[in-house]
MDTraj code that builds the backbone (N, CA, C; nanometers):
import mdtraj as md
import numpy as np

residues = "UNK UNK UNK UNK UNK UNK UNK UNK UNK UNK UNK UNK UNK UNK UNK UNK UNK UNK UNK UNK UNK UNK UNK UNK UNK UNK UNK UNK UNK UNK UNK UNK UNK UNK UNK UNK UNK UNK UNK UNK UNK UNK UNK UNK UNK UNK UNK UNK UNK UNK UNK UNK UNK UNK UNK UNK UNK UNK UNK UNK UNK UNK UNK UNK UNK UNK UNK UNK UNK UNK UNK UNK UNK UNK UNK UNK UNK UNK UNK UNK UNK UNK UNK UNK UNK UNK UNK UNK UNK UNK UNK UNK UNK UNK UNK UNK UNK UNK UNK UNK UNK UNK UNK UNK UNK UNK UNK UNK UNK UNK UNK UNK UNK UNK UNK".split()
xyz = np.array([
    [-13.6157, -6.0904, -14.3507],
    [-13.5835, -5.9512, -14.3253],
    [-13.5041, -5.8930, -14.4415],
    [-13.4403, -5.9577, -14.5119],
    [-13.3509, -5.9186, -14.6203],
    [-13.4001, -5.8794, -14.7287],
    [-13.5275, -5.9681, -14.7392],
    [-13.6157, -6.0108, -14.8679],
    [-13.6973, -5.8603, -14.8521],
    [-13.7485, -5.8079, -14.7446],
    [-13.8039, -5.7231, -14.6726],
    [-13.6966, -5.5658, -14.7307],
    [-13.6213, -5.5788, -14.6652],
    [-13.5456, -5.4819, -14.7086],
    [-13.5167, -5.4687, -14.8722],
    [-13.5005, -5.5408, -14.9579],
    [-13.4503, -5.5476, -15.0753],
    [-13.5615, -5.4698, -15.1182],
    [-13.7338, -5.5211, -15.0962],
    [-13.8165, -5.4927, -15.1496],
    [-13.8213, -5.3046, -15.1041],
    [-13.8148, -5.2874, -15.0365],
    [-13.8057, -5.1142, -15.0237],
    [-13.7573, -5.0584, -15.0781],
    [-13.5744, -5.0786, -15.0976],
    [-13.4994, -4.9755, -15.1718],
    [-13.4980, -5.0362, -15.2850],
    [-13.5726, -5.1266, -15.3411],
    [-13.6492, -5.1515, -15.5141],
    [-13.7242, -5.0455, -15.5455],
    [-13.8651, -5.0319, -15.4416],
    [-13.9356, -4.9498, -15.4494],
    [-13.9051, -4.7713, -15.4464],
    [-13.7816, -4.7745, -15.3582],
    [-13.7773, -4.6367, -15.3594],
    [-13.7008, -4.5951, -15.4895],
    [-13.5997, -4.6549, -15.5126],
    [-13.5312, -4.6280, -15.6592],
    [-13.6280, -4.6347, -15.7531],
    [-13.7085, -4.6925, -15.7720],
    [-13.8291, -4.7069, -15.8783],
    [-13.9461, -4.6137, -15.8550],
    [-14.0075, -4.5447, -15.7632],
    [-14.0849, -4.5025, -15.7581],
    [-14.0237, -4.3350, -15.6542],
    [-13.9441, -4.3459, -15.5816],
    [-13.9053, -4.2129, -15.5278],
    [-13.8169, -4.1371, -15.5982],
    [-13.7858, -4.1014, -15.7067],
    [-13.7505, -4.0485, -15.7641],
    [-13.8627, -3.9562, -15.8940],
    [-13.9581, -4.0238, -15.8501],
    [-14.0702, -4.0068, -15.9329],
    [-14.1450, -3.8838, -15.8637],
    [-14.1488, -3.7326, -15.9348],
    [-14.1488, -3.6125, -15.8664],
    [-14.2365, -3.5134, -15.8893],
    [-14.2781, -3.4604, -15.8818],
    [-14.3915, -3.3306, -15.9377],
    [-14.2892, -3.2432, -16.0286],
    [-14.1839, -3.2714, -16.0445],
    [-14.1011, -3.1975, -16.1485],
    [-14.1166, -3.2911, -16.2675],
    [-14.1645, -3.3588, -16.2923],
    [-14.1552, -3.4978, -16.4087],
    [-14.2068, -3.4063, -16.5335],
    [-14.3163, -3.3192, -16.5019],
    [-14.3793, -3.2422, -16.6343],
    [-14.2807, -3.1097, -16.6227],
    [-14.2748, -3.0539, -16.7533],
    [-14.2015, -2.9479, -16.7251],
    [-14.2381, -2.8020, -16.7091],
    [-14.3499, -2.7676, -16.6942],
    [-14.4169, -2.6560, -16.6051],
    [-14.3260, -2.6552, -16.4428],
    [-14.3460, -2.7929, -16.3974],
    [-14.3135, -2.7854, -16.2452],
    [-14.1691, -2.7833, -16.2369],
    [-14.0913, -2.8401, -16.3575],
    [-13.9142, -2.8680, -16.3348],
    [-13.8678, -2.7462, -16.3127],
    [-13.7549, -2.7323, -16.1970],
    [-13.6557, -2.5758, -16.1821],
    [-13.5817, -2.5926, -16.3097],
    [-13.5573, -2.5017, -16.3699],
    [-13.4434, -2.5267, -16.4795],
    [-13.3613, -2.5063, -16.4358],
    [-13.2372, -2.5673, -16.5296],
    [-13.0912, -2.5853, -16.4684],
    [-13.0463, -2.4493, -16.4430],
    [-13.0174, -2.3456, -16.4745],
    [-12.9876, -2.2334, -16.4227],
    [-13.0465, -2.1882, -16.3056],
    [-13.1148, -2.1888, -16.2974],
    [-13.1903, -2.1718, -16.1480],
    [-13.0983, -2.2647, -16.0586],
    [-13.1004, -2.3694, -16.1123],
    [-13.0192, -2.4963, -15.9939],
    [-12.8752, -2.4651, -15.9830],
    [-12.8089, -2.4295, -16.1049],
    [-12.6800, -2.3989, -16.1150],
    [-12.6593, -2.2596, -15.9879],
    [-12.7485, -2.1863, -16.0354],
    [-12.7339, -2.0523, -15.9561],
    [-12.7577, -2.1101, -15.7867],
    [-12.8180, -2.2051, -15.7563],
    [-12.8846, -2.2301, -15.5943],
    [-12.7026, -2.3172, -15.5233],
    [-12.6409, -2.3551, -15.6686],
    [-12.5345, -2.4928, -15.6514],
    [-12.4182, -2.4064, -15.5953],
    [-12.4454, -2.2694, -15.6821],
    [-12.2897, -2.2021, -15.6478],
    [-12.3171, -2.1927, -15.4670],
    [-12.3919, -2.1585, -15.4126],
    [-12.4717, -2.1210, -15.2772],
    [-12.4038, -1.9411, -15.2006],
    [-12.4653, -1.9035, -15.3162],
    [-12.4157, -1.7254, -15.2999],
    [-12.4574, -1.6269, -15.2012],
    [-12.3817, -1.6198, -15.1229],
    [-12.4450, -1.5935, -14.9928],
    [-12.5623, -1.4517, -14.9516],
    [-12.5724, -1.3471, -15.0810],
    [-12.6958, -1.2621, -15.0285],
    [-12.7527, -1.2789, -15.1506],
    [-12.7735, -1.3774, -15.2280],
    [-12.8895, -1.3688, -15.3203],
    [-12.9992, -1.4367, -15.2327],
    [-13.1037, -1.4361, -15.2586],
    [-13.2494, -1.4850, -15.2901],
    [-13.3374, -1.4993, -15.3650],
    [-13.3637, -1.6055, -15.3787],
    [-13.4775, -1.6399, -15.4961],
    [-13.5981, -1.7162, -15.4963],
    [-13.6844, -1.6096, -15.5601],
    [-13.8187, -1.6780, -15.5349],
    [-13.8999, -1.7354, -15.6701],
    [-13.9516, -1.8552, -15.6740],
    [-14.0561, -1.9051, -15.7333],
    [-14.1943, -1.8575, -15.7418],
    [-14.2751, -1.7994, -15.8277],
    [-14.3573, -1.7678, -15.8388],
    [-14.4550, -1.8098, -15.9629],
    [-14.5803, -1.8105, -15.9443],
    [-14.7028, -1.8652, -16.0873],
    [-14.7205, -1.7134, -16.1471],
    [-14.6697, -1.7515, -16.2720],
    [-14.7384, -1.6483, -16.3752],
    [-14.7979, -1.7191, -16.4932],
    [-14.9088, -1.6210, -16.5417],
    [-14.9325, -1.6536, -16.7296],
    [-14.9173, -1.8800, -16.7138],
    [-14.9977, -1.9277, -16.6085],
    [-14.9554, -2.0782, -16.6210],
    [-14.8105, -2.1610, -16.6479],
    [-14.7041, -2.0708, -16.5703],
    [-14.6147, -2.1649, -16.5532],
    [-14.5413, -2.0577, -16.4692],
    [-14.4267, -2.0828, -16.4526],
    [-14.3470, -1.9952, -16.2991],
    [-14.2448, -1.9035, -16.3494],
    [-14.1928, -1.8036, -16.2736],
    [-14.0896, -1.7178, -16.3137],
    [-14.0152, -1.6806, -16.1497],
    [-13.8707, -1.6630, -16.1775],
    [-13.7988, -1.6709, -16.0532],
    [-13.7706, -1.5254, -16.0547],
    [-13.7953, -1.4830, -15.8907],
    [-13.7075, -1.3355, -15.8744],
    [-13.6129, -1.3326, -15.7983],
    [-13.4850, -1.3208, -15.8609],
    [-13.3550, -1.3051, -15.8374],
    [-13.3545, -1.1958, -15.7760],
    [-13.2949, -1.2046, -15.6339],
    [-13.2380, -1.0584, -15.6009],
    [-13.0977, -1.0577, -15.5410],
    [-13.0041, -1.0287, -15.5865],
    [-12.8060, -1.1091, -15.5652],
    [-12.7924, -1.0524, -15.4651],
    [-12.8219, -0.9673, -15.4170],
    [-12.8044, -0.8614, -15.2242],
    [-12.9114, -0.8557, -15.1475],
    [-12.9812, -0.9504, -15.1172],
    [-13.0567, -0.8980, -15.0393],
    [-13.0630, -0.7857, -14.9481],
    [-12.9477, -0.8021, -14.8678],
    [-12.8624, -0.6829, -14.7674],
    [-12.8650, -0.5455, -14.8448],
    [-12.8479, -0.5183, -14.9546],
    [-12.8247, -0.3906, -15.0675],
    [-12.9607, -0.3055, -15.1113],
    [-12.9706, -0.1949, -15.0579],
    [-13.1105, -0.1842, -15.0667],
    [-13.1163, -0.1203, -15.2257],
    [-12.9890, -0.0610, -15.2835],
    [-12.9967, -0.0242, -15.4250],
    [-13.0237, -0.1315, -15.5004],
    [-12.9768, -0.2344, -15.5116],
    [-12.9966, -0.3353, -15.5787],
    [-13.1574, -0.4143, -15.6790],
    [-13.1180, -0.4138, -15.7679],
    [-13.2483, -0.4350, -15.8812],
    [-13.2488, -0.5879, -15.8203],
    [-13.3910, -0.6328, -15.8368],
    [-13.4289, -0.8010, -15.8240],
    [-13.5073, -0.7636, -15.9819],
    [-13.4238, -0.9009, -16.0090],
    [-13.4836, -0.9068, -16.1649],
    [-13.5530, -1.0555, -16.1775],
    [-13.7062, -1.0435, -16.2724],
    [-13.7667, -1.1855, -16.2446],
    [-13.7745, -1.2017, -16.4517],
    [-13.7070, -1.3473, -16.3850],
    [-13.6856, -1.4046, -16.5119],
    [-13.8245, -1.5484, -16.5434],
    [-13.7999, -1.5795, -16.6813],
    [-13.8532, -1.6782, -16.7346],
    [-13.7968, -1.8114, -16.7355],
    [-13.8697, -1.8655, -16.7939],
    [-13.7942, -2.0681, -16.7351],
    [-13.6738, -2.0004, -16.8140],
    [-13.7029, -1.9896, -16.9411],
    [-13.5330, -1.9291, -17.0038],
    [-13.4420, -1.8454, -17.0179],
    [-13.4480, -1.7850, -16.8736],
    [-13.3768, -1.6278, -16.8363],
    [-13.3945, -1.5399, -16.9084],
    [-13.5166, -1.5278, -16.9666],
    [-13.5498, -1.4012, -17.0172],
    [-13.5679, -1.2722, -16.9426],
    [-13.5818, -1.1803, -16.8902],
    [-13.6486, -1.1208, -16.7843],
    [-13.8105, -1.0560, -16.8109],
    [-13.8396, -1.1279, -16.7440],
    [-14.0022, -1.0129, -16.7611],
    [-14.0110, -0.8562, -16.7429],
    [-13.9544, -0.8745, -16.6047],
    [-14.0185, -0.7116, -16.5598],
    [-13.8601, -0.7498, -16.4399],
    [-13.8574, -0.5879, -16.3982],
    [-13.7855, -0.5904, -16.2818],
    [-13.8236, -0.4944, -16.1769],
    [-13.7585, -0.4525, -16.0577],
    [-13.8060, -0.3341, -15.9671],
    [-13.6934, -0.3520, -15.7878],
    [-13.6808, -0.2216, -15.7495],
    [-13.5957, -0.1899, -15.7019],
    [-13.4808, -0.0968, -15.7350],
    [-13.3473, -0.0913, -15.7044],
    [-13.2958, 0.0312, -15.6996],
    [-13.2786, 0.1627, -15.6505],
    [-13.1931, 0.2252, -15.6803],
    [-13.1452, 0.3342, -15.6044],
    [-13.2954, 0.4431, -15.6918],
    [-13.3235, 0.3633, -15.7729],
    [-13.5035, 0.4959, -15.8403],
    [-13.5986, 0.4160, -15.8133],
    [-13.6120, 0.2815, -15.7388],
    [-13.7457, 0.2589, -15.7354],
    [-13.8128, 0.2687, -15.8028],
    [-13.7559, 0.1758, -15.9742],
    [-13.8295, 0.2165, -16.0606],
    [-13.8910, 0.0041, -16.0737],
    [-14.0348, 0.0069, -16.0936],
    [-14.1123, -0.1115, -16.0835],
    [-14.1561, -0.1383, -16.2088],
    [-14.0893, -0.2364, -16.3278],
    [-14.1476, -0.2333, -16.4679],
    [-14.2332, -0.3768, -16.4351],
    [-14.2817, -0.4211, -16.2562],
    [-14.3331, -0.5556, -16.2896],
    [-14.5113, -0.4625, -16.2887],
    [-14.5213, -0.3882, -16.2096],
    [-14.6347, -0.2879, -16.1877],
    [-14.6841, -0.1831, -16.3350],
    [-14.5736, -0.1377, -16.3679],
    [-14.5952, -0.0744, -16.5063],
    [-14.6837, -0.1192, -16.6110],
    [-14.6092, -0.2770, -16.6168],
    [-14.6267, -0.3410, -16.6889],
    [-14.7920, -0.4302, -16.6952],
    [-14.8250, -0.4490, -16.5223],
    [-14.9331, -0.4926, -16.4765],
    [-14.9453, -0.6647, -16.4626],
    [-14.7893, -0.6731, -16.4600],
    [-14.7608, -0.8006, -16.3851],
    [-14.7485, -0.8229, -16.2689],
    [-14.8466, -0.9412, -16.2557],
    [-14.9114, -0.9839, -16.0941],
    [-14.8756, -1.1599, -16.0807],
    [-14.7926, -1.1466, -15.9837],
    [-14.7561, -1.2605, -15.9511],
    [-14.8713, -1.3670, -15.8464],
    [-14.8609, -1.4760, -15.8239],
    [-14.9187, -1.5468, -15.6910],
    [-14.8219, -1.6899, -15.6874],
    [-14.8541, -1.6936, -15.5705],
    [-14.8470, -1.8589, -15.4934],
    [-14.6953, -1.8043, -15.4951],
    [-14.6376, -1.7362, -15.4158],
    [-14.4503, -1.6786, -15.4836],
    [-14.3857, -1.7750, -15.3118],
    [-14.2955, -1.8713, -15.3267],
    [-14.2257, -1.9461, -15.2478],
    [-14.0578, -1.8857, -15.2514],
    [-14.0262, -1.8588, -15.1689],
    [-13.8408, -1.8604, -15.1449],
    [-13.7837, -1.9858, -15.1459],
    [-13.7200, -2.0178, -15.2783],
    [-13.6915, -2.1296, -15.2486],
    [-13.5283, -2.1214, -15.2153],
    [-13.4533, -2.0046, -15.2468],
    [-13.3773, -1.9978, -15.1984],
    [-13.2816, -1.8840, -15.1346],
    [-13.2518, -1.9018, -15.0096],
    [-13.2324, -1.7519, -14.9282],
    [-13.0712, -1.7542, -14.8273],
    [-12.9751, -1.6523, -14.8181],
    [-12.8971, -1.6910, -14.7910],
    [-12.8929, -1.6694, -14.6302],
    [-12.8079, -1.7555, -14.5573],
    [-12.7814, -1.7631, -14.4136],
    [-12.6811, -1.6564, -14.3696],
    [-12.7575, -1.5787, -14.3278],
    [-12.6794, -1.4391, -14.2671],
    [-12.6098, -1.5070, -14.1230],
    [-12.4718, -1.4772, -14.1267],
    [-12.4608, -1.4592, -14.0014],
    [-12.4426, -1.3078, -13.9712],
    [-12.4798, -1.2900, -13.8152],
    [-12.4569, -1.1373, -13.7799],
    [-12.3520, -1.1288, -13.6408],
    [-12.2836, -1.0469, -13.6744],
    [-12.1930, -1.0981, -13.5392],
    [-12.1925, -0.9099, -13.4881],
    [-12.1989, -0.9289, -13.3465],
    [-12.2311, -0.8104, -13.2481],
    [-12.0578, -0.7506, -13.2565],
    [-12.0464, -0.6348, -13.2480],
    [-11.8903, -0.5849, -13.2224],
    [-11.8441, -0.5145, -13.0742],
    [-11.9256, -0.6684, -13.0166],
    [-11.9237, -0.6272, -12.8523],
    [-11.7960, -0.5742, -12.7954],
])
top = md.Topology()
chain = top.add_chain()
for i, resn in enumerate(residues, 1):
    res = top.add_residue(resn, chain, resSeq=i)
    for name in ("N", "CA", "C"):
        top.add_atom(name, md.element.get_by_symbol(name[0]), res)
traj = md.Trajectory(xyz[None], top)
């Protein structure tokens, strides 16, 4: 049983760590992670496929309806942005079209009644 066990968490240290992030198309970059680490309570951010590799849209308020969501590049560049108090859309302007777009990270509202 020991011999049994040893052989698993061999295998998992050796092989579960082994990830679809290994190439770097698929890796989050560290800013992205840094930003998910602080755990900021009305941002959201989404993963999305562009141009063959991904771009994140940051939006720091979700709750804020003025608020710009700006979508960046693996290297925080920004592409395009949209939202605001003008509803102005430079991802549409521009004729940037996102797909496959995942939340990977969203904050936990609590809502409390002022019964």
């Amino acid at each position: 049983m020991k011999i049994l066990f040893t052989i698993i968490i061999s295998t998992f240290f050796a092989f579960g760590n082994s990830s679809s992030e290994g190439c770097n198309k698929e890796k989050t970059p560290d800013w992205v992670k840094e930003m998910m680490d602080r755990k900021p309570k009305l941002t959201q951010i989404t993963k999305c496929s562009y141009n063959d590799d991904y771009v994140w849209k940051v939006n720091t308020c979700v709750s804020c309806h003025d608020m710009i969501t700006k979508v960046y590049d693996r290297n925080k560049n920004v592409v395009c942005q949209y939202g605001g108090v003008l509803r102005q859309n430079t991802c549409v302007e521009e004729g940037i079209d996102f797909d496959d777009c995942h939340v990977i990270y969203q904050p936990k509202l609590k809502i409390t009644l002022g019964l």
